[in-house]
C-alpha positions in Angstrom: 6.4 -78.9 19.6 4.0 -76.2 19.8 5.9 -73.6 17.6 6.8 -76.7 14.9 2.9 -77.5 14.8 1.9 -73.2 14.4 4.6 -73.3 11.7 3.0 -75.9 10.1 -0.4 -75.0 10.8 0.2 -72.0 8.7 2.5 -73.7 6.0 -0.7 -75.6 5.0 -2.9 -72.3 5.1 -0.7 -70.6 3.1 -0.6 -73.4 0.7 -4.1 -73.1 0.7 -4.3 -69.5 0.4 -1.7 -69.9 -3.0 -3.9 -72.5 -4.2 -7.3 -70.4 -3.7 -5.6 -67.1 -5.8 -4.3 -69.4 -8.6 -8.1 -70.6 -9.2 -9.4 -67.3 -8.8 -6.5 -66.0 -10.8 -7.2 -68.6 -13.2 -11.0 -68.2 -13.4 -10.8 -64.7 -13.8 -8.8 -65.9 -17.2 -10.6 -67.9 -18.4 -13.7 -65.5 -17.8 -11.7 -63.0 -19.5 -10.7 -65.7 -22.5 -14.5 -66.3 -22.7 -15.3 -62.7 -22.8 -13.1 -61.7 -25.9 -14.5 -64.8 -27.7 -17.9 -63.7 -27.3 -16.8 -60.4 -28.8 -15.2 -61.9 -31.0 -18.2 -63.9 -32.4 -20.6 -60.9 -31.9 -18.3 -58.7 -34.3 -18.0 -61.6 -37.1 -22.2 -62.0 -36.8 -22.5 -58.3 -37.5 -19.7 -57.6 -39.4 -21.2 -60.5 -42.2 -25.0 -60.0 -40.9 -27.1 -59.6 -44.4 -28.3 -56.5 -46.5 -31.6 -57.0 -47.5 -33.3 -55.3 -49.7 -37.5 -55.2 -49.3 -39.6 -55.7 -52.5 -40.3 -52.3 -54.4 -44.1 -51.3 -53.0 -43.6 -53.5 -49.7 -46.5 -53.1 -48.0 -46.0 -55.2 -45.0 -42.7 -54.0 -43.5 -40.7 -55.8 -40.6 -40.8 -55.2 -37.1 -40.0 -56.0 -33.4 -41.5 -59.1 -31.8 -42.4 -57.2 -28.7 -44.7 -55.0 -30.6 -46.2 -57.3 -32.4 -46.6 -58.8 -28.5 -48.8 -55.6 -27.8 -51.2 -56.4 -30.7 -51.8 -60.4 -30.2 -53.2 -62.7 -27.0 -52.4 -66.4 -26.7 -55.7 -68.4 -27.2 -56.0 -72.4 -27.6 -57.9 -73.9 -30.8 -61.5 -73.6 -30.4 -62.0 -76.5 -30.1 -60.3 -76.3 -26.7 -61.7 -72.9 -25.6 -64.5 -72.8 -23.2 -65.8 -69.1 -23.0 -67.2 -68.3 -19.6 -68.7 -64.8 -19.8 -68.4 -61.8 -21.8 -68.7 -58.7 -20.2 -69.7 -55.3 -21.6 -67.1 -53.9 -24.5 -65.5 -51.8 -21.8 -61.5 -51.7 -22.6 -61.1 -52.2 -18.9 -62.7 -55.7 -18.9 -61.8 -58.7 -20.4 -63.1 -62.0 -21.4 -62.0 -65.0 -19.8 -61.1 -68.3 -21.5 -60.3 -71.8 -19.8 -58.9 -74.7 -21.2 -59.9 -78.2 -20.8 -59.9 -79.0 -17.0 -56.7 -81.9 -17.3 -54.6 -79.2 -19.4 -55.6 -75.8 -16.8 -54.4 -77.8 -13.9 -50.8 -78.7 -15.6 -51.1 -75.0 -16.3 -51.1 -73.3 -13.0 -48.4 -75.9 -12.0 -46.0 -73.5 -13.8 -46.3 -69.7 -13.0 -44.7 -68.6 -16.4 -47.6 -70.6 -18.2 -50.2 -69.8 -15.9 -51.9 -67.2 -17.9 -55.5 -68.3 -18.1 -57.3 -64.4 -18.5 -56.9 -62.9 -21.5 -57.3 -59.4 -21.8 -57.7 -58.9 -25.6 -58.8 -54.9 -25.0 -56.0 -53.4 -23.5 -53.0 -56.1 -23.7 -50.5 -53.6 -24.6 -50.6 -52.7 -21.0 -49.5 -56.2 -19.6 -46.1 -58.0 -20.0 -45.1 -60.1 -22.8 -43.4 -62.4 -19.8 -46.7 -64.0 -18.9 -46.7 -66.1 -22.5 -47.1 -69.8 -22.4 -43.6 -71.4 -22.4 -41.9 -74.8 -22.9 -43.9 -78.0 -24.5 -47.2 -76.8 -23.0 -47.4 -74.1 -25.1 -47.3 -76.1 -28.2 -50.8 -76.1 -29.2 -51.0 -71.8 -28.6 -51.9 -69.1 -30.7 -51.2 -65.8 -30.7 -54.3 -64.2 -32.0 -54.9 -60.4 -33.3 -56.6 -58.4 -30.8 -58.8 -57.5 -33.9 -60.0 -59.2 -37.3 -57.6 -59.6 -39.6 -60.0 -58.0 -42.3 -60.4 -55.1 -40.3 -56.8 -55.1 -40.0 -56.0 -54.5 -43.2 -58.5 -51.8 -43.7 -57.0 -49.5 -41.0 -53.7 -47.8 -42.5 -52.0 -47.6 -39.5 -52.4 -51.2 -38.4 -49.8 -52.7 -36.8 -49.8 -55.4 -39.8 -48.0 -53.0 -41.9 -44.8 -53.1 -40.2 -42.1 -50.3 -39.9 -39.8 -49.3 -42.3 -36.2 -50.3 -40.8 -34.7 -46.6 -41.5 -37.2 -44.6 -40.2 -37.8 -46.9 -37.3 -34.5 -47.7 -35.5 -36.2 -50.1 -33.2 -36.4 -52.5 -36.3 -34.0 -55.5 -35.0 -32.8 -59.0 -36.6 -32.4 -61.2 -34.1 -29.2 -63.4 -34.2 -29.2 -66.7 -32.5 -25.5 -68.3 -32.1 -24.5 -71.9 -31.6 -21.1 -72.3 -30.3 -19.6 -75.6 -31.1 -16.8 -77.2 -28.8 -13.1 -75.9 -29.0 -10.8 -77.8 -31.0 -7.2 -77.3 -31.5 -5.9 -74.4 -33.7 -4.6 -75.6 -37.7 -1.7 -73.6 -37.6 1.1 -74.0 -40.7 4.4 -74.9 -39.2 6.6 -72.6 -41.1 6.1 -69.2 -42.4 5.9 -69.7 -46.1 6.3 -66.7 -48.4 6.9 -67.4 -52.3 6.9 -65.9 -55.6 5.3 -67.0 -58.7 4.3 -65.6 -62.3 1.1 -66.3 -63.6 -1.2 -64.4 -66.1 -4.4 -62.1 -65.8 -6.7 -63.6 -68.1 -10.5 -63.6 -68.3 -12.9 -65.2 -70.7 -15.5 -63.1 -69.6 -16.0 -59.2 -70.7 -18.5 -58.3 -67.8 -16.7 -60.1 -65.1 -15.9 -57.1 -62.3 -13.5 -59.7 -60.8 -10.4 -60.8 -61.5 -9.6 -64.6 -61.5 -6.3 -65.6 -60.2 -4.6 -68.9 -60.5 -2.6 -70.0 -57.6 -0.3 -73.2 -56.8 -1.9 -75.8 -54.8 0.6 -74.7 -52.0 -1.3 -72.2 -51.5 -4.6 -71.9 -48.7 -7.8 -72.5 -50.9 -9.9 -70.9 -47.9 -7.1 -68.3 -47.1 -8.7 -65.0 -48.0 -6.9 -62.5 -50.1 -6.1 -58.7 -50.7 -5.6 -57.4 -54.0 -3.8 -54.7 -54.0 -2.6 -53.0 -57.1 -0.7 -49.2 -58.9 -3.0 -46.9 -60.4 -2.6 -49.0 -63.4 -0.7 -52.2 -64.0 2.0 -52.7 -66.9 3.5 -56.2 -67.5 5.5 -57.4 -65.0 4.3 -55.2 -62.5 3.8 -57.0 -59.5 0.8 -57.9 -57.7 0.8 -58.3 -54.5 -1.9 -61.1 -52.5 -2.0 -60.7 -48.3 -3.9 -62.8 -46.1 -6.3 -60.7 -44.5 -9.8 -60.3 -42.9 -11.7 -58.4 -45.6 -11.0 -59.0 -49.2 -11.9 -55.9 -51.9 -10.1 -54.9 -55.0 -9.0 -51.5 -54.8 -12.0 -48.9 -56.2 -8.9 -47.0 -58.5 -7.7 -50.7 -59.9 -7.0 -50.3 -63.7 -5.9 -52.5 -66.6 -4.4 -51.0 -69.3 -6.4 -50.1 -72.0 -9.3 -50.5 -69.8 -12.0 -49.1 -67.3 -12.2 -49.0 -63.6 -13.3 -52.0 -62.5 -16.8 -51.3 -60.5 -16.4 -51.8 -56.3 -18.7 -53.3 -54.2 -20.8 -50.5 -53.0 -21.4 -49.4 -56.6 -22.7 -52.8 -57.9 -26.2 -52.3 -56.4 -26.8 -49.2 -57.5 -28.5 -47.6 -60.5 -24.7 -47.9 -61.9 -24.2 -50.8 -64.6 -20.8 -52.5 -64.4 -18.5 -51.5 -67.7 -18.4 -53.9 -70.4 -15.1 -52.3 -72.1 -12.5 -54.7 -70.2 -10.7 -56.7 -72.2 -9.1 -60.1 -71.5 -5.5 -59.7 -70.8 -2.9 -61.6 -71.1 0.1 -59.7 -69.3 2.5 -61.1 -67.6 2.1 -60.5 -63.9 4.1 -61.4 -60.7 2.0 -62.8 -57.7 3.5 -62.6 -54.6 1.2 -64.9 -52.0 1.9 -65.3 -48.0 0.8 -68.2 -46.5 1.1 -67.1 -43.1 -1.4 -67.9 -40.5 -3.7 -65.0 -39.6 -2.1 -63.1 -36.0 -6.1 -62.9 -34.9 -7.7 -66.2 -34.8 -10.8 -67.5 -33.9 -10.5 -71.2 -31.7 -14.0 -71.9 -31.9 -16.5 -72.8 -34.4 -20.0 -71.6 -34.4 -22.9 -71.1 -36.8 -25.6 -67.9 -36.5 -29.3 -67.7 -37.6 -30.4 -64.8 -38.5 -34.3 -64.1 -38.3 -36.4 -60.9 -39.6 -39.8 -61.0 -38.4 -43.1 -59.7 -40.0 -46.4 -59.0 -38.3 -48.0 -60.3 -41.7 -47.4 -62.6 -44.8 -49.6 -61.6 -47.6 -51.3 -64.9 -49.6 -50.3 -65.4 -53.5 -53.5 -64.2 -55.8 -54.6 -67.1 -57.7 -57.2 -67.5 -60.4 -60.0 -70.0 -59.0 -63.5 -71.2 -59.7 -65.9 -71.6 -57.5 -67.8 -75.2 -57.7 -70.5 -74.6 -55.1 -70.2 -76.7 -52.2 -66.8 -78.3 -53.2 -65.4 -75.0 -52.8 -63.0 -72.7 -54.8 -60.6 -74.4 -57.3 -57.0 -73.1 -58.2 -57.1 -73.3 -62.3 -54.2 -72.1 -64.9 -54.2 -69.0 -66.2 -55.1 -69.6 -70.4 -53.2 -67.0 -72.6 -52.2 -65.1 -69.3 -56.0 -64.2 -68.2 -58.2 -65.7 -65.5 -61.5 -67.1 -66.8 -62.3 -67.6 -63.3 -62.0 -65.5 -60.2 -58.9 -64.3 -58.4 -58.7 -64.9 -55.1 -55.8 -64.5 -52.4 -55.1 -67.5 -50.6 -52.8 -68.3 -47.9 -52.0 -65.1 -46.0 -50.9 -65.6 -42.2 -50.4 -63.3 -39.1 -46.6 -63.6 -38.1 -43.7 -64.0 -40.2 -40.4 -65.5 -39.8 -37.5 -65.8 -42.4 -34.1 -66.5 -41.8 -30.6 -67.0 -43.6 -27.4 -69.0 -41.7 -24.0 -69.0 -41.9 -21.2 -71.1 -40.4 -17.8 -70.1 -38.9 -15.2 -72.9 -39.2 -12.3 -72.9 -36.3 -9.7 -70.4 -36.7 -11.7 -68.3 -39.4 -12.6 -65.0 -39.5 -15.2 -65.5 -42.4 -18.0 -67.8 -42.6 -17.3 -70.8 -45.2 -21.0 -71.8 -46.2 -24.1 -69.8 -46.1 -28.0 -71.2 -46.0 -30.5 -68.9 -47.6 -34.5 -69.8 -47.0 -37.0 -69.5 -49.0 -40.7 -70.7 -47.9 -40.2 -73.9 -47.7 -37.2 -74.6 -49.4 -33.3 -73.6 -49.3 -30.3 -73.4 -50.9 -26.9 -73.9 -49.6 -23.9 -71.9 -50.7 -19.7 -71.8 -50.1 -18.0 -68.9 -49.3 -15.4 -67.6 -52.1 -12.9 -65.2 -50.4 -11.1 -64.5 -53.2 -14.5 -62.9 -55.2 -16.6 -62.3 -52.0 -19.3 -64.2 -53.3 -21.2 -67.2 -51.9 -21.5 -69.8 -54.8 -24.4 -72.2 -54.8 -23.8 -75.9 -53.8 -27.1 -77.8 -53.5 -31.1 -76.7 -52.6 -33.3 -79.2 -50.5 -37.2 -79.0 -49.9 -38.2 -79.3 -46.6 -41.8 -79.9 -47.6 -44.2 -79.5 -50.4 -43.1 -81.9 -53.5 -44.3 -79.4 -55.8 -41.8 -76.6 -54.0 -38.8 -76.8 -56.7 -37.2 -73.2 -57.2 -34.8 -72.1 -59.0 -32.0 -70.6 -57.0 -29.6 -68.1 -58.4 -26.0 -69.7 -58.6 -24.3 -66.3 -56.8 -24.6 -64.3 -53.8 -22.9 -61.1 -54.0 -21.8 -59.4 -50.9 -21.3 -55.6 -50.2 -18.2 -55.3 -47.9 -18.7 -58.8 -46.4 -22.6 -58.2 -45.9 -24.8 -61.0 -47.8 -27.0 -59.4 -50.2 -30.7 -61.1 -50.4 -34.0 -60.2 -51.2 -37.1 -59.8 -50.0 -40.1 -61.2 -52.1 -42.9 -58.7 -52.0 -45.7 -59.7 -49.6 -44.6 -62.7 -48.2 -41.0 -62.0 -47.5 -39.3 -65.3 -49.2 -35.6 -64.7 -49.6 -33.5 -64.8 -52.9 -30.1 -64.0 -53.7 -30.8 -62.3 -56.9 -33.3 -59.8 -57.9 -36.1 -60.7 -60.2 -39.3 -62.9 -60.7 -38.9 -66.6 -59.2 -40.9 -69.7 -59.6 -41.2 -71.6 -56.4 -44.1 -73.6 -56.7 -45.0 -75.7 -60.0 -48.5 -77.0 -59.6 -50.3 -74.0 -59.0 -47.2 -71.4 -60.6 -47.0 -69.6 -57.7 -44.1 -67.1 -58.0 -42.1 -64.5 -55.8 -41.1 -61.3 -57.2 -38.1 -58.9 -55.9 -36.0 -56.0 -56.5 -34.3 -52.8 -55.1 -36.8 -51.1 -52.8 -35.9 -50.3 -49.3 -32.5 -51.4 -47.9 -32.5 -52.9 -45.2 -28.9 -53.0 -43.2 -29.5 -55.6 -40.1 -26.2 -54.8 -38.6 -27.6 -51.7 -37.7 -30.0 -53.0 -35.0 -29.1 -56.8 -33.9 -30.5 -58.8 -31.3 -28.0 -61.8 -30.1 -28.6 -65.1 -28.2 -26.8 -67.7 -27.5 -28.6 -71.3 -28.1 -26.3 -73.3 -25.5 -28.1 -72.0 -22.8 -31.2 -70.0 -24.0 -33.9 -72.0 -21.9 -31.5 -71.6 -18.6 -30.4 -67.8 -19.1 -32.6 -65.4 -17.0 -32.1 -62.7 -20.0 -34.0 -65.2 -22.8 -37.4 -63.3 -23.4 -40.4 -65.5 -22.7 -40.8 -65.1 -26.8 -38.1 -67.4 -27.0 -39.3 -69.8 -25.4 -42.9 -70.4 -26.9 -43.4 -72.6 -28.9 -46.8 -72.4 -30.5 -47.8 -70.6 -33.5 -47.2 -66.9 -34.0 -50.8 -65.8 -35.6 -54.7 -66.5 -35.7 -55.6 -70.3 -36.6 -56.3 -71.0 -40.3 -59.7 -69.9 -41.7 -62.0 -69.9 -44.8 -60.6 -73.3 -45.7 -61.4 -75.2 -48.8 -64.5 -77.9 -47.7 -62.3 -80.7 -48.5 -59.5 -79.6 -46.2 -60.2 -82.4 -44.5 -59.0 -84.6 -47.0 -56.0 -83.1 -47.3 -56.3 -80.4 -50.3 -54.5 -77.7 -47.4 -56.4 -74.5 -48.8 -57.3 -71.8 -47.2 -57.6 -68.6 -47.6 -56.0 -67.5 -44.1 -53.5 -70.3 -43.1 -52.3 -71.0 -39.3 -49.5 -68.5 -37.8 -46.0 -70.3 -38.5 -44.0 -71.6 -35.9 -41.1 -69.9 -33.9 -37.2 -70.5 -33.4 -37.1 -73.0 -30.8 -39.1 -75.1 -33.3 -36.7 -74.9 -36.3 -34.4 -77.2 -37.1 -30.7 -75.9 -37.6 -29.3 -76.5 -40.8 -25.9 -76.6 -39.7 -24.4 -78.8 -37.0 -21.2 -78.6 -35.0 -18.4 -80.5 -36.9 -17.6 -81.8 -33.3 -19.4 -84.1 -31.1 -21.8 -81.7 -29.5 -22.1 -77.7 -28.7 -20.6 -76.0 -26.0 -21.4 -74.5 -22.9 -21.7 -70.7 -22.4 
């Protein structure tokens, strides 16, 4: 009996041992599944991450939230602060604020919020780790070391930013939500047809070419024109699914001009107006054949720029003693009043979304923000364009804009706008209306590009608070800049007008404007 009971002693170790390998084996997999989906999702958010161009004469440029980190303290409303002393204006001392007695005890409960000195004279020096985090940081503000009016007189304030490409360390930052898996849509058969159809466009400036296909065929596939040096009738054309749709920059019609690519559209360059519609008869050949590369997992990124300042909107005003300044309209385009700039904050943030359905390589709908207000817009692979869908106000009834109906891209990169001074983004260059009662407006063009993909910052959402690696930025949640000032008298009552307004809020206080089409997000 002994030898049976050794040989079956070890039977069940080895079966043990098998069983142990197959779940490292297996984990290792899956680790190495999870792996090339992350790249995955990190080569999609830069590959469609946005150009945007700053506001000719910007003078507050973007730049990284851990310098801005070296300029500002956290400080509670004054209402809350109790100074104790102040010593001498020695940069190596420091004066030393307490909050109210209930609040500094819940404070010290939790190390990463337990920073009670603040050291206004020489904070560059300390780490940004030792920021209030989580709900207690709430009622925080991070205050400029120095007055924001002497700010602005010193030209090498930190208020004025960097410009991206001089300074690389200029990032976006790029915060992903990954929804839940969900099973591939996969066509059963390969389908591969041929149909004739006709070039024709109503429109003489159009760059793009419309194409009619069957309703056979994949609205959301994306397509690849590719075309001879120049097309005769009956010549065929040839559609392919595939990951980054362009028209070939030599593409000619007959009796017509190159039609313009991508990269040229921005430029100085005006598209040609000599096309002609067409009406030769062409033979499409379209393959409905599922992608080889596929993504299994949906997921939608934000994309944030931050500036150290937002400059106010100059308004024409009048002052009525002790009620205070009064916005009044401009009659025959000149101020009978005074002008006056109104609304200017420290810290900045703007931000544009996109969403990734399952099995897509390209987003399908695209959130562009302006103050506050947004517009949402579908992806259309066949043009490369996002098309506008609908526009929401997320407060302010007298915020209505206007936004423009197309978003061009520039190989697969978004292109937005900057407004000058306070950084609102638009999809088309030009003067905008955003506000009606005062007419406040936001004026953009061409001035500095600025390509985000160069320099991106990515986090994941699903498990920001738990990951070691989140920055303690990320996880405050008060407001980034000093506490409104020189307000109207009759603030109060609510007439919100001031000529400094309160630091805006960060990301873990926005609200996504996409959600996962499944039940809830996934785990990373």
């Amino acid at each position: 009996m002994g030898p049976v009971k050794r040989w079956s002693d070890g039977k069940v170790t080895m079966i043990i041992l098998i069983i142990a390998i197959k779940i490292i084996l297996l984990s290792k997999v899956l680790a190495l599944e999870q792996s090339l989906k992350l790249q995955t999702i990190e080569e999609l958010v830069k590959e469609y991450s946005p150009l945007v161009w700053l506001a000719p004469g910007e003078r507050f440029l973007p730049m990284s939230v851990d310098e801005f980190l070296k300029h500002v303290h956290p400080e509670l409303p004054d209402s809350s602060i109790k100074p104790i002393y102040d010593l001498n204006d020695d940069p190596d001392k420091y004066v030393e604020y307490y909050s109210e007695l209930k609040e500094l005890e819940e404070l010290k409960k939790n190390i990463l919020t337990n920073r009670i000195k603040r050291n206004y004279k020489n904070l560059g020096n300390e780490s940004p780790s030792l920021l209030p985090t989580g709900n207690l940081s709430e009622k925080w503000f991070l205050v400029t070391n120095k007055p924001i009016d002497t700010l602005k007189q010193e030209k090498d304030s930190f208020i004025y930013g960097k410009d991206p490409n001089i300074d690389s360390n200029v990032p976006i930052y790029a915060v992903v939500t990954i929804c839940e898996d969900i099973e591939e849509n996969s066509l059963e058969n390969h389908i591969f047809e041929t149909k004739k159809i006709k070039i024709v466009s109503e429109n003489k400036n159009n760059r793009y070419i419309p194409v009619s296909l069957p309703r056979s065929f994949d609205s959301k596939a994306p397509i690849h024109i590719v075309m001879a040096e120049t097309v005769t009738q009956k010549e065929e054309v040839e559609i392919k699914n595939d990951t980054k749709p362009s028209i070939d920059e030599n593409l000619k019609i007959e009796g017509s001009s190159n039609i313009i690519e991508d990269s040229n559209v921005w430029s100085n360059q005006k598209p040609s107006t000599d096309w002609q519609p067409s009406n030769l008869d062409t033979v499409i050949k379209y393959n409905t054949k599922p992608l080889n590369k596929k993504l299994a997992t949906s997921f939608f990124v934000d994309y944030w720029m931050f500036y150290p300042y937002s400059a106010g909107k100059i308004m024409c005003s009048i002052d009525l003693g002790p009620l205070g300044p009064i916005p009044i309209p401009l009659v025959f385009g000149f101020c009978l009043g005074t002008k006056k700039e109104f609304g200017g904050h420290i810290g900045d943030w703007e931000h544009v979304s996109l969403y990734f359905p399952s099995a897509k390589l390209m987003p399908t709908d695209m959130y562009v923000s302006a103050h506050d207000a947004g517009a949402y817009y579908t992806y259309q692979s066949r043009t490369g364009t996002f098309d506008f869908r609908k526009q929401e106000t997320r407060k302010g009834i007298f915020q209505k804009p206007n936004f423009p109906k197309t978003v061009r891209t520039s190989k697969n990169h978004p292109v937005l706008f900057s407004a000058e001074g306070s950084h609102g983004l638009w999809t088309a260059p030009g003067k905008h209306r955003y506000v009606r009662v005062p007419r406040l407006y936001d004026i953009n063009g061409f001035g500095i590009p600025w390509k985000t993909w160069d320099n991106i910052d990515i986090f994941y959402s699903n498990n920001m608070e738990k990951d070691p690696k989140t920055p303690n930025w990320l996880k405050f949640r008060g407001k980034w800049g000093n506490q409104k000032s020189k307000c109207h008298p009759l603030t109060n009552m609510g007439l919100h007008l001031c000529e400094v307004s309160d630091g805006p809020t960060g990301i873990p206080k926005k609200v996504p404007h996409f959600q996962c089409a499944a039940h809830h997000t996934s785990t990373i």
